[in-house]
N, C-alpha and C positions, 0 to 999 in steps of 0.2 A: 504494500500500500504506500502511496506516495506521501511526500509530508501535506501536513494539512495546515492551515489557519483558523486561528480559534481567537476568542475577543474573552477579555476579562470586563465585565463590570459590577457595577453595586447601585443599590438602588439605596440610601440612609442605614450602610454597613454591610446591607446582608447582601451578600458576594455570591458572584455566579460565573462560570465559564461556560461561553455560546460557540456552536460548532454550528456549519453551516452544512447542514445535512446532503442537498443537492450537489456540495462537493466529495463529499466524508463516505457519503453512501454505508453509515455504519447499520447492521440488522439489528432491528429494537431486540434479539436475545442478546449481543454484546451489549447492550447501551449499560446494565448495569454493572456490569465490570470495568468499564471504561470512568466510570462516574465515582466508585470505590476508589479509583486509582487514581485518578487525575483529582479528585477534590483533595485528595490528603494534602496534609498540611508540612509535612516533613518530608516527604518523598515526591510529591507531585505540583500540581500547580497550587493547587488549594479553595476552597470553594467550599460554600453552603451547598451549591450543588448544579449542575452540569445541565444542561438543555441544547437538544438538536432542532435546530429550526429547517423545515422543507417545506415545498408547495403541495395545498391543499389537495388530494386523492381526490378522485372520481366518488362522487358520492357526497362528498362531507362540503358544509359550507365554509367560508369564510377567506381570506388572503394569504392564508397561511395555518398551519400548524406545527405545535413545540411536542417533543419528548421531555416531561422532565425526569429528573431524577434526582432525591437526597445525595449527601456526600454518603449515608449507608448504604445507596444503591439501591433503595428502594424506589417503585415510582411513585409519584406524589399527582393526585389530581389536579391541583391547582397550587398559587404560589403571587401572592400580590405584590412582593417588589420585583420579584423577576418578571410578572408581564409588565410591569412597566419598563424596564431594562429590553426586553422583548421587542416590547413596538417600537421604542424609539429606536435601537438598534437595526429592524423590519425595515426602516425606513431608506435606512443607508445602503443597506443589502437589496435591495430595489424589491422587498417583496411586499410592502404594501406601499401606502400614502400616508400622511400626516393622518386623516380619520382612516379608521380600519375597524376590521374585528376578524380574533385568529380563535382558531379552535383549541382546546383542552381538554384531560380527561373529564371535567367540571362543568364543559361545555364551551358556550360561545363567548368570546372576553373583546366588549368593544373599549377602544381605544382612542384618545384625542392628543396629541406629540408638538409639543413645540421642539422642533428639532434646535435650533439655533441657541432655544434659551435652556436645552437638555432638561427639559420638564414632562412630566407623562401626567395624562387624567386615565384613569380607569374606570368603566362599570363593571365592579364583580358579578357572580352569579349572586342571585338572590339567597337571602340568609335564610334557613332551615330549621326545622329542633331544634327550636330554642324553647331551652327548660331554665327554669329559674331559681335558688333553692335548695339545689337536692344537696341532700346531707350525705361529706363522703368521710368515714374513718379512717386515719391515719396515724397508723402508732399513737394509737389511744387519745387520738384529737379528735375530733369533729370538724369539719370545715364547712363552712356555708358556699358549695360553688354553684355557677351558673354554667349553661353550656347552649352557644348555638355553630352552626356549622354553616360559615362564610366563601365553600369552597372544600374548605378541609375541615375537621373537628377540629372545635378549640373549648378549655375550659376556663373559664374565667371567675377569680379571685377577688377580692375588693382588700386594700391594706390602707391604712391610714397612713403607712410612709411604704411603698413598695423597694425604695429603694435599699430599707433593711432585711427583705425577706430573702430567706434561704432557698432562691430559684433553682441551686444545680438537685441540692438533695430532694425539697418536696415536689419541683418542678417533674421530676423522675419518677417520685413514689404514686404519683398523680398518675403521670401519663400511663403510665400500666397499671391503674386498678382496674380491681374487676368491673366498678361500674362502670367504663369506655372499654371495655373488653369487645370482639375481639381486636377490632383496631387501634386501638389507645387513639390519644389525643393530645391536641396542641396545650400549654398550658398556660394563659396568662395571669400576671400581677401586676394589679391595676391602683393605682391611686388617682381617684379625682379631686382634682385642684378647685374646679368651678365649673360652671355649666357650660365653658367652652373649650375645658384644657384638660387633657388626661396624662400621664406618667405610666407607661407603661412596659414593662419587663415580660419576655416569651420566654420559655423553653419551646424548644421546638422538637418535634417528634418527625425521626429520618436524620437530621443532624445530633440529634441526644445530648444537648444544650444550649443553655444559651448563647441567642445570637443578638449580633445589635440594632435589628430590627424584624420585624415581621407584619407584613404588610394586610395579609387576612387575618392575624393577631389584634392588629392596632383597630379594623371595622370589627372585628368579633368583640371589641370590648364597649366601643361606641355601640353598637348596636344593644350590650346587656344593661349598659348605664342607662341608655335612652330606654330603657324597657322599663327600669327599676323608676322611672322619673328624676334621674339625674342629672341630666345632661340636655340640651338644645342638638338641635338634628344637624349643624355645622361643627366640629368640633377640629381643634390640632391637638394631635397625641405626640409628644415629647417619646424617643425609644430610647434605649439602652445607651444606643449610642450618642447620644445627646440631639440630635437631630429630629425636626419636624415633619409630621405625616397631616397632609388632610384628609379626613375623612368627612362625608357628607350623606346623610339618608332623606333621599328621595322618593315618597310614594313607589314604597316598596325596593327602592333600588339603593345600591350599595356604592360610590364614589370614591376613590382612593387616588391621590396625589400626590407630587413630591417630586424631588430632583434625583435624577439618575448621574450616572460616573461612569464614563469608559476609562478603566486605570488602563491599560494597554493590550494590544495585537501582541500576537507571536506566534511563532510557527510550529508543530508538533511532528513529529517521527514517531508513527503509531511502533514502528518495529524497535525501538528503542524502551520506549514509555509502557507498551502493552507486549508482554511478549506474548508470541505468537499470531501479530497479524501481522 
């Protein structure tokens, strides 16, 4: 296989490496070995996690479609800072326009790009199961968590200072309890500042910690606050990494914003990096 070009970006921390499928021609059964390999952090490029972008197949709608994939290698339905990373990136790769919409395992994800000013709007898919509530036992705690699914399952926390909570340890004991069994879930900790600013910290499930942002994280919690009566239906969510996300709830629809990062291009030698292709 010849060498390939792959683009590094980030959408407010959370890092992704984009391959350009129509070049790559990689078979979705390698994609998760190639996404193991290339996101590590010590050995390979590094990455929240990997996505192959190609033209949309016979059949399916939209300007395009992504493979994604965790840095575990898992595939992940959906993913709100990489499609925004996605489209704007779409744009340059000539496979969409400034407006678009590309397909997902989650479904259809339309897009609006200011390419000049590297800003991306999103409409996620509409938010799901959302429970409010439910009481989860954790080494002999009780926790009051909520849960809706903005794409991907997320559980969502309320702290009075999030930024002191133990994300790596309960973020984990969380995501694999039985009550998100068998898929586990995303886990947010959320503090609300005031009815238009949220603070908010993810574990992510497929990366197995936290990351410094998470884009279906940040509307999963605007969506639980706005449920709870806390929060106005515009809100910016402050992540991990100290940077702003907008979030917006529209007659039923889900809005996510924010500026994207191409940190650099470079060139891959799958025969190097993956052995045996």
């Amino acid at each position: 296989m010849k060498n390939l070009s792959f683009h590094k970006m980030h959408g407010c921390g959370n890092d992704f490496i984009f391959i350009d499928n129509r070049e790559a021609r990689v078979a979705i059964p390698d994609m998760s070995l190639w996404a193991v390999t290339l996101c590590s952090r010590k050995t390979g490029i590094g990455a929240d996690g990997l996505l192959f972008l190609e033209s949309t197949p016979a059949g399916r709608e939209g300007d395009f479609i992504w493979h994604f994939y965790n840095a575990d290698g898992s595939r992940a339905e959906m993913c709100g800072n990489a499609s925004r990373c996605a489209s704007w990136l779409a744009v340059e790769l000539g496979l969409a326009g400034p407006e678009q919409c590309f397909g997902t395992d989650a479904g259809l994800i339309h897009a609006s790009v200011d390419v000049a000013g590297r800003r991306s709007r999103v409409e996620l898919t509409h938010p799901t199961e959302l429970a409010l509530h439910i009481p989860v036992a954790v080494e002999g705690v009780t926790y009051d968590v909520n849960f809706v699914n903005t794409g991907v399952p997320h559980a969502v926390l309320l702290f009075p200072d999030c930024g002191k909570a133990d994300v790596e340890r309960l973020g984990r004991l969380i995501r694999y309890h039985e009550q998100f069994a068998p898929r586990g879930t995303n886990v947010n900790f959320v503090t609300v500042n005031d009815r238009t600013s949220l603070h908010v910290r993810t574990y992510e499930r497929g990366v197995e910690g936290e990351t410094l942002a998470c884009g279906t994280g940040a509307a999963a919690s605007v969506c639980v606050a706005r449920a709870l009566g806390l929060t106005d239906t515009r809100v910016g969510v402050t992540t991990s990494g100290g940077e702003l996300l907008g979030i917006e709830l529209k007659e039923g629809s889900v809005f996510l914003s924010g500026a994207v990062a191409r940190v650099f291009t470079g060139t891959l030698d799958p025969s190097l990096a993956l052995p045996g292709f």
